[in-house]
N, C-alpha and C positions, 0 to 999 in steps of 0.2 A: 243480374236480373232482379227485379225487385219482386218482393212479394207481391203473390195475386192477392186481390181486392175482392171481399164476398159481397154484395150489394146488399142490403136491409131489406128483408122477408118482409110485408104487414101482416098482422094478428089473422085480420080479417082472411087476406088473398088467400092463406098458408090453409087456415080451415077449410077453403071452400074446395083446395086440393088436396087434403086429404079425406074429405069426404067422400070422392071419387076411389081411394084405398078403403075405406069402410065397407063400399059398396061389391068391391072386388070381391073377396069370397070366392065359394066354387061356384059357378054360373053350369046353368044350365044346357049350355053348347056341348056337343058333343068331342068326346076327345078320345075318339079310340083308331086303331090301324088304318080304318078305309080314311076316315078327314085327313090326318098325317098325309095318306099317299095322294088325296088329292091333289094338297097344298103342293105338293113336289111332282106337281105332273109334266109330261111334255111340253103342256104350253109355255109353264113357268121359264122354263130350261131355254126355251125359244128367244126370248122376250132378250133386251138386250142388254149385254155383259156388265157386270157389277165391277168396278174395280175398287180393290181396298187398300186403305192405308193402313199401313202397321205402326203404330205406335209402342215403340219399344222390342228392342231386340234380344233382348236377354234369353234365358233359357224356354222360358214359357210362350216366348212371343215368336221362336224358333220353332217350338213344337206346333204353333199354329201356322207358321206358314210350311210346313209338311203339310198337316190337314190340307190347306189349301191347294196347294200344290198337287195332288194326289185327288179333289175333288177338279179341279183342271182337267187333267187326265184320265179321270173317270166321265170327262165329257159336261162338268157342270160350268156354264157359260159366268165363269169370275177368271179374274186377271189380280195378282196384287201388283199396283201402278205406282205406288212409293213407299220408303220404307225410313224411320227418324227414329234416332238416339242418340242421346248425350255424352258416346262412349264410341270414339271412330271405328276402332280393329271393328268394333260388335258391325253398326253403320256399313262398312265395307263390305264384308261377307255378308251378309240379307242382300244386299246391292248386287253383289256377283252371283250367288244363289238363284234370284228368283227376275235380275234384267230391272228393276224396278228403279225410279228415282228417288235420290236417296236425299235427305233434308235432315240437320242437326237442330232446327229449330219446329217445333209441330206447325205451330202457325201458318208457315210458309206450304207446309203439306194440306193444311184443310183447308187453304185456297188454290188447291192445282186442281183445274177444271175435270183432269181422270181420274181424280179419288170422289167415288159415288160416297161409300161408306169406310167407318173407320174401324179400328181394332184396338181397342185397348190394353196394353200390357208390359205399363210401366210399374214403378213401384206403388205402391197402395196410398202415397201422399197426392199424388200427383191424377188418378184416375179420376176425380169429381172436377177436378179445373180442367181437363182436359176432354173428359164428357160435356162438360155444360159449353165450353165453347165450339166441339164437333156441331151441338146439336144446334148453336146460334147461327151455325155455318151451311145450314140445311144439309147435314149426312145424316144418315142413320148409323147406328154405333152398337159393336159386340164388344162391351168394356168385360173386363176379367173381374170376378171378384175379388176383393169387396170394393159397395160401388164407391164408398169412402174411406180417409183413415179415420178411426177413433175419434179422434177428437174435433173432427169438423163437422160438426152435429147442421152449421148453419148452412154450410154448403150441402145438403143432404134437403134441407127446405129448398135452396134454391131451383137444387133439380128437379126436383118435384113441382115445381113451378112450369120450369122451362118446359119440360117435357109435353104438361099439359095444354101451356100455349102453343108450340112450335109443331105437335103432332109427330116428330120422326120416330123410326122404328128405334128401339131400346133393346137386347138381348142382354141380358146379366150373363155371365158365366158360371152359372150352375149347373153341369153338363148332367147333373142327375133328373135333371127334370125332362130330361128326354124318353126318359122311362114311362109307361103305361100305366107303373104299380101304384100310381100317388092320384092318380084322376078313381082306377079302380076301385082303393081303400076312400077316397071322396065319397065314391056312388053308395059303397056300402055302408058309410056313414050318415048319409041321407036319406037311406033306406028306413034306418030305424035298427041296422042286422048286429049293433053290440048296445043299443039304446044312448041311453046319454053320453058323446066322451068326458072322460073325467081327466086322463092320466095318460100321459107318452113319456116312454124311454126311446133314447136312442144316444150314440156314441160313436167315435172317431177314435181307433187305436191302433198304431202301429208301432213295428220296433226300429229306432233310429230316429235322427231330428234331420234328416238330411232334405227335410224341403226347405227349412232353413239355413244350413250350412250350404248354401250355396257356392260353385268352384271358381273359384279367384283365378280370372286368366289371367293375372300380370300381378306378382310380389311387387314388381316394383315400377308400377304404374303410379303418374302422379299428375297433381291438375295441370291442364294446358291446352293446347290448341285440339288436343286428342282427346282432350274427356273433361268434362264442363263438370266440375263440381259445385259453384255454384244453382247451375239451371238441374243440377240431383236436387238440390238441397230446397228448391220451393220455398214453400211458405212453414218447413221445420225448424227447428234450433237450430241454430248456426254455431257450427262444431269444425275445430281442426278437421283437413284431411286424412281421412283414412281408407287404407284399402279395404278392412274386415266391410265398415261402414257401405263402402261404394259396393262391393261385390256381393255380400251377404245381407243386406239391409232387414232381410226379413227378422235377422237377430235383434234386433233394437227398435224400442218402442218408439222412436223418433219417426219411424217409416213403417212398421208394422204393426200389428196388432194380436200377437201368436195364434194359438190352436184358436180363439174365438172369432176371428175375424176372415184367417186365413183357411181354417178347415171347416168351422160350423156353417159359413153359409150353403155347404153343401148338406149338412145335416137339417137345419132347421126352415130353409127355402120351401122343400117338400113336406115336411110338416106344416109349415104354414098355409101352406094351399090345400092342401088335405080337411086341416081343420076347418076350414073357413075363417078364421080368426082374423084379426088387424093388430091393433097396438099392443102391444103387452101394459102391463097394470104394475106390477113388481119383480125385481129379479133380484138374486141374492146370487154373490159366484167365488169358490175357494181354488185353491192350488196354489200352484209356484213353481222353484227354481228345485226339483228333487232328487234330477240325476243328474244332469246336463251344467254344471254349475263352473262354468268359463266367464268368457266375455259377452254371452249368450242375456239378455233381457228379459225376454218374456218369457211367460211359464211350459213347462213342459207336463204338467199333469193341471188339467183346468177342468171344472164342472161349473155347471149352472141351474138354476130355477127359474125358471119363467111361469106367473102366474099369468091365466089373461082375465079382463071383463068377462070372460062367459062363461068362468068357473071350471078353467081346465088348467093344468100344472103343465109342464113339460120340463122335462128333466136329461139334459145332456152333458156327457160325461168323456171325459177324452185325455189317453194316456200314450204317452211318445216313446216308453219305455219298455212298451208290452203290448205284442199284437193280438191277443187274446181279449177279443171283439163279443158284442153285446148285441143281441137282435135288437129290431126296430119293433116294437110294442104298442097296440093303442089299446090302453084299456078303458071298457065301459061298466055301465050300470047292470047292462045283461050279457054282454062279451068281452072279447077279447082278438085284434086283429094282430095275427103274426106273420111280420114280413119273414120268407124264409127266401132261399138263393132264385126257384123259379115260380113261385106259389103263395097266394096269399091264404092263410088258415085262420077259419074264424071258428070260435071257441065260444061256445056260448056259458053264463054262467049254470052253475047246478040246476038252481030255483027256475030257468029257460026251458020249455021244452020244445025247443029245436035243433038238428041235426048240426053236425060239422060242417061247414064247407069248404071247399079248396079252389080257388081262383086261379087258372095260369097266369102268369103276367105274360099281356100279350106282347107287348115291345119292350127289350132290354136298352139299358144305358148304351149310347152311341155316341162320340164326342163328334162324328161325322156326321149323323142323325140331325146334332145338335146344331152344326152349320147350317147346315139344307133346310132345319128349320126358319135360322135368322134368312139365306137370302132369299129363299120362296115371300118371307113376310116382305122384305126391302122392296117385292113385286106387285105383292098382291094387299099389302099396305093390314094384313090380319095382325092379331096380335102375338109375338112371339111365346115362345114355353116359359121364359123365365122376365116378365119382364120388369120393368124402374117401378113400378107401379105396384110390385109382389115383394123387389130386393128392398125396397123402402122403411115397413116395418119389421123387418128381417135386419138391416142394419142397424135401425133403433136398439132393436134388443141387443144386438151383440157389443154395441158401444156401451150399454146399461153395464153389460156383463163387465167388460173392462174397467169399467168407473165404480163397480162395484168391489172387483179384487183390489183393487190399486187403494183405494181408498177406505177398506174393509166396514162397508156399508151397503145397507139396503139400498138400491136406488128403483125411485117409482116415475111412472110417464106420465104427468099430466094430462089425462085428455082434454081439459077445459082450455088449456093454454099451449096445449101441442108443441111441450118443450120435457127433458131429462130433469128430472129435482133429483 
């Protein structure tokens, strides 16, 4: 299979779609328990059956058709109608599992008239060619994070394009944005209740790499009729076969993009909507290889700086070797907001004179929440919790971040020319 073909963004078209993310920000739409349950009401449920296509059947593309499966039987009117991967054994079991048509090639799947929408949950080279053609295909799409790899900065314009001509519903996979806490700490930040934000911590730490050490079903699998190494291999280096390679891709920067790619879009998504913020301005990013130091690529202790235009820092921090974790932090000019497990505490400074407050969070993280969200939108055509339009500058930064460790430099975002220098 030949490499895919990005087509030429113009200067002009690309500005006039990202002006549309400038404008995003926190809006003024309500975003609390009662709208959520409206979107997912009876009627929706009525209305008629969604079927989806899974794109990719590996470990995480498994755990989502569970979700699925499990929302079926909870009575939510979806079906998954076909199921593709470039890896048979994987292919066959999804196939037996869930009754679905099973296709080695996507293509073939985003033209079978029962896949409404699609699911994305290949390897992270392969989710921006595989979005931009769902969405050419009129499906709507729940791709996985991140919405690209690293280095395809121009397919990242391109979808940015697509999306905004073609109109289909977009869900990123940020299943933290199903939470309440991020619209809440919004409100309070528009209130005026910490005054200026200046400063956000937050962080990712746990102990072990094993989202990366992913488990190799077959030692001694090799290319063939059974597992398409080529159609793994896209548009990356074209590299001997290897098992580590096919099975644990997430270790090698060839297909991943470690802790910045693969864990921070959950960390900085909801910051970024929080903030109001859009492109970041400068990021600066250190770590590396500390514990972890096999055949393993990318870094296992990684931190970053994100400066934005509006004169706020963010600062994220993420260790694979130690789960002794860091609250989520927003500091201001008169407070201070502290995420804690069900409550948010705001802290006003000294020189303030106003009381503490404590926020319940009213909706916790649900990764089923997170479903119900996308296909009540596929229905009612609203805009989903997490969508291409929010993961957009959110991907920018974290590509900055890796161009920055890799290359042990400052890297800054052009706004004028809406390109990475």
């Amino acid at each position: 299979m030949s490499k895919p073909i990005i087509p030429a963004v113009s200067r002009r078209s690309f500005i006039k779609s990202i002006g549309a993310t400038t404008a995003y920000g926190i809006t003024a739409r309500a975003e609390d328990v009662a709208e959520d349950t409206a979107e997912n009401s009876a009627e929706d449920a009525a209305n008629k059956k969604i079927g989806i296509g899974v794109i990719g059947c590996g470990g995480r593309g498994n755990s989502h058709i569970r979700f699925l499966q499990q929302l079926k039987e909870d009575g939510e009117a979806v079906e998954i109608t076909a199921v593709c991967d470039v890896y048979s054994p994987r292919l066959q079991k999804a196939g037996e599992e869930t009754g679905a048509k099973t296709y080695t090639d996507y293509h073939e799947l985003l033209n079978d008239p029962n896949v409404n929408a699609i699911l994305i949950t290949s390897p992270d080279h392969w989710h921006g060619y595989q979005l931009l053609d769902a969405l050419k295909a009129g499906k709507d799409v729940y791709c996985e994070k991140p919405l690209i790899h690293w280095r395809q900065e121009k397919l990242a314009k391109q979808l940015l394009e697509a999306k905004k001509d073609l109109k289909q519903i977009v869900q990123v996979g940020t299943q933290c944005m199903s939470s309440s806490a991020w619209s809440q700490a919004a409100r309070m930040i528009k209130r005026g209740d910490i005054g200026k934000p200046l400063h956000v911590q937050a962080g990712y730490f746990r102990n072990g790499e094993w989202g990366e050490r992913m488990p190799i079903d077959d030692d001694n699998a090799q290319p063939g009729k059974d597992l398409s190494w080529e159609n793994f291999l896209g548009d990356a280096p074209q590299r001997p076969f290897s098992v580590s390679r096919f099975f644990q891709w997430r270790l090698y920067w060839d297909y991943a993009g470690g802790p910045s790619t693969d864990l921070f879009p959950h960390t900085l998504t909801p910051i970024q909507k929080m903030l109001g913020v859009n492109m970041p301005e400068t990021i600066t990013a250190s770590g590396g290889r500390f514990l972890y130091n096999h055949e393993r690529e990318v870094p296992d202790v990684f931190n970053m700086t994100i400066d934005y235009p509006e004169e706020i820092s963010v600062v994220l921090m993420c260790c694979l070797g130690n789960d002794h974790g860091i609250p989520t932090v927003v500091r201001g000019s008169e407070g201070t907001i502290t995420f804690e497990k069900d409550y948010l505490l705001v802290t006003p400074q000294p020189n303030v004179k106003r009381p503490k407050k404590v926020d319940p969070i009213q909706r916790k993280e649900s990764q089923m929440d997170f479903w119900k969200n996308f296909l009540s939108c596929c229905r009612t055509r609203k805009e989903p919790w997490s969508p291409l339009e929010l993961a957009y500058p959110v991907q920018i930064a974290l590509q900055m971040g890796i161009i920055s460790l890799r290359e042990q430099k400052v890297t800054h975002f052009s706004q004028e020319d809406a390109k990475i220098i």
